[in-house]
N, C-alpha and C positions, 0 to 999 in steps of 0.2 A: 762525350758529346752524343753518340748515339743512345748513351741510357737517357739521357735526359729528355731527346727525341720522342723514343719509345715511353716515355713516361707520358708526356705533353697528351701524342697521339693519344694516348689509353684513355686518357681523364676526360677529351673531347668528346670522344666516342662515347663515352660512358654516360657523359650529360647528352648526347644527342639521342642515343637510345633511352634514356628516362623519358623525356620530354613526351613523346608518343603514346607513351602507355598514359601518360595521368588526361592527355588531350584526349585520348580515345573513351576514357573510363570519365569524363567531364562531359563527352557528348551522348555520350549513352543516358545518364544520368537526366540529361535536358530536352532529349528527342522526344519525340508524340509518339511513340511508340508501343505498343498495345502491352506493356508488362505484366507480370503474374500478379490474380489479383488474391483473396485469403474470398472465400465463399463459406459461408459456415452452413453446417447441417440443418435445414430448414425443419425437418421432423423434433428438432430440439427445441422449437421456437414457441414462444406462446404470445399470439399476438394480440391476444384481449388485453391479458397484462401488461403488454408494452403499450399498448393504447393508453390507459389506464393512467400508467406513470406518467405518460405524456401531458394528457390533460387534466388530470384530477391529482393526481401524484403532488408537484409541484405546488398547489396551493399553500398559502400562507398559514405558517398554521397556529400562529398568533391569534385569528380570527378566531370570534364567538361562534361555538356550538353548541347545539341542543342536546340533552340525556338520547335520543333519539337518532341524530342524527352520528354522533358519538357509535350506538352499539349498529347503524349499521356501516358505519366504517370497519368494526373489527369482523362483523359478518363477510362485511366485501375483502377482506385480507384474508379470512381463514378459506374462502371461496379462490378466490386466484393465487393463494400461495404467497400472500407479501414478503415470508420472510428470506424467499432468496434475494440475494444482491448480484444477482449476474442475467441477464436478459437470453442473452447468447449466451450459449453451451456447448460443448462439442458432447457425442454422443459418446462416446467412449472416453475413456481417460488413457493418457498414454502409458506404455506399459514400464514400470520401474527399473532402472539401470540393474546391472548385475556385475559387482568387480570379478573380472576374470582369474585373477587373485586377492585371496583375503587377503584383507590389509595383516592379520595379525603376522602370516606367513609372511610375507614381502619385509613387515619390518624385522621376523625374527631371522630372513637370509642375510638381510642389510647390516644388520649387527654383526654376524656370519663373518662379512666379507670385511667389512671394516676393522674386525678385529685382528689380524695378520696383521704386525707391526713390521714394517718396514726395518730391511737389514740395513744396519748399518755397517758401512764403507772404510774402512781405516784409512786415509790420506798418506802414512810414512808408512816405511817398512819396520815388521816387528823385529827383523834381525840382519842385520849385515856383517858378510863377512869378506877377509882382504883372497884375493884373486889376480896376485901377482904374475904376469910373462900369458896372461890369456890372448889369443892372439885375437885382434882387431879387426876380421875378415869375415865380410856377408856371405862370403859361399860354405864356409865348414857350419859345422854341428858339433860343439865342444858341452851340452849340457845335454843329461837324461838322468831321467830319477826312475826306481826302480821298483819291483811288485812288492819287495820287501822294506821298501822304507829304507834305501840307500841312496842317494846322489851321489854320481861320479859327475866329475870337470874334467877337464885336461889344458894343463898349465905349459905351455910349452912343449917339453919332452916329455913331462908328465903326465900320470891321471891318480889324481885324488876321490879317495870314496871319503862321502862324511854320511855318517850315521844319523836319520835324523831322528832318531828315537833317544838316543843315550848322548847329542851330541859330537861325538867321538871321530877324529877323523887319521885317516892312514891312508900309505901309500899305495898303489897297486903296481905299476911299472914306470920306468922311467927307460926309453931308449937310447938309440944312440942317435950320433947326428947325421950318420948314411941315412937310416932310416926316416927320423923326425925331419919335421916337429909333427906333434899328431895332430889331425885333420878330425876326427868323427869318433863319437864312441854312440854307442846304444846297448839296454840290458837286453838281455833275452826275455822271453816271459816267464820265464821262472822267477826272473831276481835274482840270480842266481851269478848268472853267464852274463860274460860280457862281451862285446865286441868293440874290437879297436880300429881305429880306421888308422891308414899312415902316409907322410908324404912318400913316398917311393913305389906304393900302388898295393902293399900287403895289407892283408888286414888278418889281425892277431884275435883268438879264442881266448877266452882268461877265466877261469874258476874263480871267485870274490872271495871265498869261502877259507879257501886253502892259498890263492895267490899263485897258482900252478899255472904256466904255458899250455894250453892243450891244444892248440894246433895251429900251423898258420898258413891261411890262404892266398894263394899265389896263384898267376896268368890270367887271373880275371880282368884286371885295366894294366894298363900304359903308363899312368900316371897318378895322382894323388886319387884316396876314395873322401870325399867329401861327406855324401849323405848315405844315412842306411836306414833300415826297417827290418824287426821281424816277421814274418809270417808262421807262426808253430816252426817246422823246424828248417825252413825255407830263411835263408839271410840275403836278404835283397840290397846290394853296391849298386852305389852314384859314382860317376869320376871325372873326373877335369878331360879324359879324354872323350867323353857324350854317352861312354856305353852303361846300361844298366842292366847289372847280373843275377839271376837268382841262383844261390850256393844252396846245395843242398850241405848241412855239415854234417851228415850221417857215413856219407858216402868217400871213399878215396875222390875221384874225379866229381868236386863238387860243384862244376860250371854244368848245371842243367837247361837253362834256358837264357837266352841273351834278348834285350829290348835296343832297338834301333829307330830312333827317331829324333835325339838330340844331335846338333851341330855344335854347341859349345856345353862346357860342364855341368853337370848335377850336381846341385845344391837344394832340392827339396825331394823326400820320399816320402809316401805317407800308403800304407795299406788299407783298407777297410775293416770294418770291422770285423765283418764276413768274412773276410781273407779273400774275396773276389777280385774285386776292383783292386788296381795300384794305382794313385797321383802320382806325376811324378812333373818337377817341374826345372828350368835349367837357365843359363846365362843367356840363351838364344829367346828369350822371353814367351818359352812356349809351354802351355800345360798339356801334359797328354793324360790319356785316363788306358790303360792297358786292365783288359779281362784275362781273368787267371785259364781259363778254359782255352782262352785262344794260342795261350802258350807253347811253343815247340822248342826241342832240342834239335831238331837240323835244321832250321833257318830262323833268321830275327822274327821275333814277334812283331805282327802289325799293331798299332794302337787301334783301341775303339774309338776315341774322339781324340781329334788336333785340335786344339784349343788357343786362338792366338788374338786374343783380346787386349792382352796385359801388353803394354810396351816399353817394361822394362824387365829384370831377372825377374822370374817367377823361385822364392825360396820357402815362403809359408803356408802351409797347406795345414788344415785340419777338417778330419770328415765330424761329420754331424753326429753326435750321440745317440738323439731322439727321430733323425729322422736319415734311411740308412743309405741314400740316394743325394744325400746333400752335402756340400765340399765347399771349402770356403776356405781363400785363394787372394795373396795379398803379393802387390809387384813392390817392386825397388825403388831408387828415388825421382827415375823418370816418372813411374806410372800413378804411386803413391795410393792405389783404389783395393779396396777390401771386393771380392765378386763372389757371388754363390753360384751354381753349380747344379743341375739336376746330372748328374752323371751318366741316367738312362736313356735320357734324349742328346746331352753335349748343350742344353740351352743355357744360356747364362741369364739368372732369376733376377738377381739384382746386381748395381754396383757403387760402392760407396768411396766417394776422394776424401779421405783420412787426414793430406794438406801435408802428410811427410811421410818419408820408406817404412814400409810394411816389413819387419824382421821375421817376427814370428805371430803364431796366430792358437789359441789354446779354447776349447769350448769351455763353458759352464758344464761338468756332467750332474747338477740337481737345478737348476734352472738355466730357462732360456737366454743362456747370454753369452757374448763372443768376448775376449780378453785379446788386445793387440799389443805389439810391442814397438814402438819406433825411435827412426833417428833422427836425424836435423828436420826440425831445430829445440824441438823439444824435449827430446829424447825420452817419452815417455810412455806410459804402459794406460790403453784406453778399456776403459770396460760398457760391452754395448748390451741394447737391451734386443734381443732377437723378435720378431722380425722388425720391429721397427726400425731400428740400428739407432734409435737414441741413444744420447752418450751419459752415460748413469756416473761414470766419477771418471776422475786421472788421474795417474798415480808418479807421481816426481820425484824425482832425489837423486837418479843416474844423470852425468855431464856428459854423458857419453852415448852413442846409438848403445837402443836396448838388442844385442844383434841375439839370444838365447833366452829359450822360458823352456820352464820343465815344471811340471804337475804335479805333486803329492797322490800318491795310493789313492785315498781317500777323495781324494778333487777339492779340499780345501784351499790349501795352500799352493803360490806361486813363484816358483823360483828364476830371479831375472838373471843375469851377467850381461856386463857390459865393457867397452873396451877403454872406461876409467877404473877399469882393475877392479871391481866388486861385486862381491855376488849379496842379491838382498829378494831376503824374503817375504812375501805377501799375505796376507790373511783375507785377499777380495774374495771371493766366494762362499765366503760366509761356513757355518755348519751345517750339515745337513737337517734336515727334522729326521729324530727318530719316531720310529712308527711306534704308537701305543699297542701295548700288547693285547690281545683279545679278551676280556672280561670271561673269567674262571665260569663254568655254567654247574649250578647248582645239582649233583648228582641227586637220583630220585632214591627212595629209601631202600634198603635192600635193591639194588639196581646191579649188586655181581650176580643176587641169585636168579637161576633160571624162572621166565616166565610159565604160569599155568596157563595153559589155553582150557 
């Protein structure tokens, strides 16, 4: 009822403000009012000759003339110049346009731009595989792919590595049930190392390589670790009890620095690229942004910005590739809004309602574009076009909230899980363009031997 209101109103007003401008631009038009008039350059004028036209000009010229009268008519034209046809002149001629770009350029850029064929989009996934016992919870982090072209899952008690180069997939560990079920894993940036998150609050070192136990950290939280991140050799825990840790794993006592600002669980970590900045976001619906500098080992770190926009969990977080201050931040199923982020002021750029929960959130790293995952009621995987945040394709086939995405090495491929038990893979992001190689430059002759000066 009120749009309808609001519509009525707008259309009224719309035709009452036309009405004024054409009555105004109708009196103007009919007033006695002294307007501009065109004065031509009187130095231009020849007014024998307009005479001339005037009265002798127009004669009929059907009429009988004499041999006489005949030659001096063409004396009187070669005399006044009969053979202009213009009376009025202007003194000058105006001076001829100049295209600011040749047309040949404009159309050889036009060609240019046109020529980039639009990537196409694949609508199914090229591969799906079964993902039995994955557990159905927005707050863990059960997917990461690794620098070496590994994906690990973790299925319950388990964590599975598949090989995405050879196919090939195997076991890494399987716990017990004091421990499990497991909550988190993440690679190290080697590709190498793994980290294990667990419900009981440990979190386990694992060599991929060899399958070896190499350490496992303890008195960091209270309760299960949800989210992690690495920083170089810095392993940064989320946990259901609000604390966020940085481990150093080099060191025996590897709790160096603790963050204090969540009231309920962490369930999103994301570092920067930098290793400066930490996002970190949690069930209290609050994003913080922690500076690595402000960091201390005897007392909690203060956040640089509180961020409390979102009004429902904050779990997706991805920083910007291209631009190193930018974060982009997706809530739950209250909030359901994608937000950017200037991280150096805390201002928040844009915000987009998506219309369902924000899972996870993955950049383009070869062009501008943001990749979402969500759940009810579509369950589906959106791809935007940055900054506009148009929606370029959607990607269907999970029944289930898309609640996990993991990236491929390369940034082609995207790996979803969902809690109808499957993992499927994407081919949105296209291939990269490679770069053509430098054209070879013709060495000069004799060019090892030394110059004569």
């Amino acid at each position: 009822m009120e749009t309808g209101m609001m519509n009525s109103s707008a259309s009224s007003s719309k035709s009452r403000s036309r009405c004024p401008l054409q009555e105004q631009f109708l009196q103007r038009r009919n007033s006695q009012e002294n307007l501009d008039r065109f004065i031509p350059n009187r130095s231009a004028m020849d007014f024998d000759y307009a005479n001339y036209m005037l009265t002798k000009g127009k004669e009929n010229p059907s009429a009988a003339s004499s041999p006489s009268r005949e030659a001096y008519r063409k004396q009187l034209a070669e005399t006044f110049n009969m053979n202009r046809t213009r009376i009025l002149a202007f003194k000058n001629k105006p001076p001829t346009s100049v295209d600011p770009i040749p047309s040949d350029f404009s159309s050889a850029a036009h060609q240019i731009k046109s020529a980039k064929p639009r990537r196409h989009i694949p609508q199914t996934s090229e591969r799906t595989l079964d993902a039995p016992e994955i557990m159905d919870d927005y707050y863990l982090n059960l997917l990461d792919w690794g620098s070496c072209n590994v994906l690990s899952i973790a299925l319950g008690h388990t964590v599975y590595l598949w090989d995405a180069s050879v196919g090939d997939t195997s076991e890494l560990v399987t716990v017990d049930e004091e421990s499990g079920p497991i909550t988190s894993v993440k690679w190290a940036p080697d590709g190498r190392h793994i980290a294990v998150g667990l419900n009981n609050s440990d979190v386990q070192l694992w060599d991929s390589t060899s399958n070896r136990l190499l350490r496992t950290l303890k008195g960091g939280h209270v309760s299960r670790v949800g989210a992690m991140d690495w920083n170089n050799h810095i392993l940064t825990t989320g946990g259901m009890d609000g604390r966020i840790v940085n481990n150093d794993v080099r060191v025996r006592d590897h709790v160096v620095e603790t963050y204090s600002g969540h009231h309920q669980e962490v369930c999103g970590l994301k570092w920067s690229a930098s290793g400066q900045q930490l996002a970190s976001g949690g069930n209290d619906n609050l994003l913080h942004i922690w500076d690595r500098s402000m960091a201390s080992s005897n007392a909690p770190t203060q956040w640089l910005h509180r961020l409390e926009e979102h009004t429902a969990a904050v779990k997706a977080l991805a920083w910007c590739p291209f631009q190193a201050n930018l974060l982009a931040s997706g809530g739950g199923g209250g909030d359901r809004c994608i937000k950017f982020w200037n991280t150096h002021t805390g201002a928040c750029l844009n915000s987009v309602d998506t219309g369902s929960q924000v899972c996870a959130l993955l950049w383009n790293k070869n062009e501008r574009e943001l990749l979402s995952s969500h759940g009810f009621t579509q369950n589906q995987l959106t791809l935007w076009k940055y900054p506009s945040m148009v929606k370029m394709a959607e990607l269907t086939g999970h029944t289930s909230r898309v609640l996990y995405m993991a990236q491929s090495p390369d940034g082609c491929t995207v790996a979803s899980a969902a809690g109808d038990e499957t993992l499927r893979f994407w081919n949105v992001f296209g291939t990269p363009e490679v770069a053509k190689p430098a054209p070879k430059t013709t060495s000069e002759p004799f060019a090892h031997l030394n110059r004569i000066r």
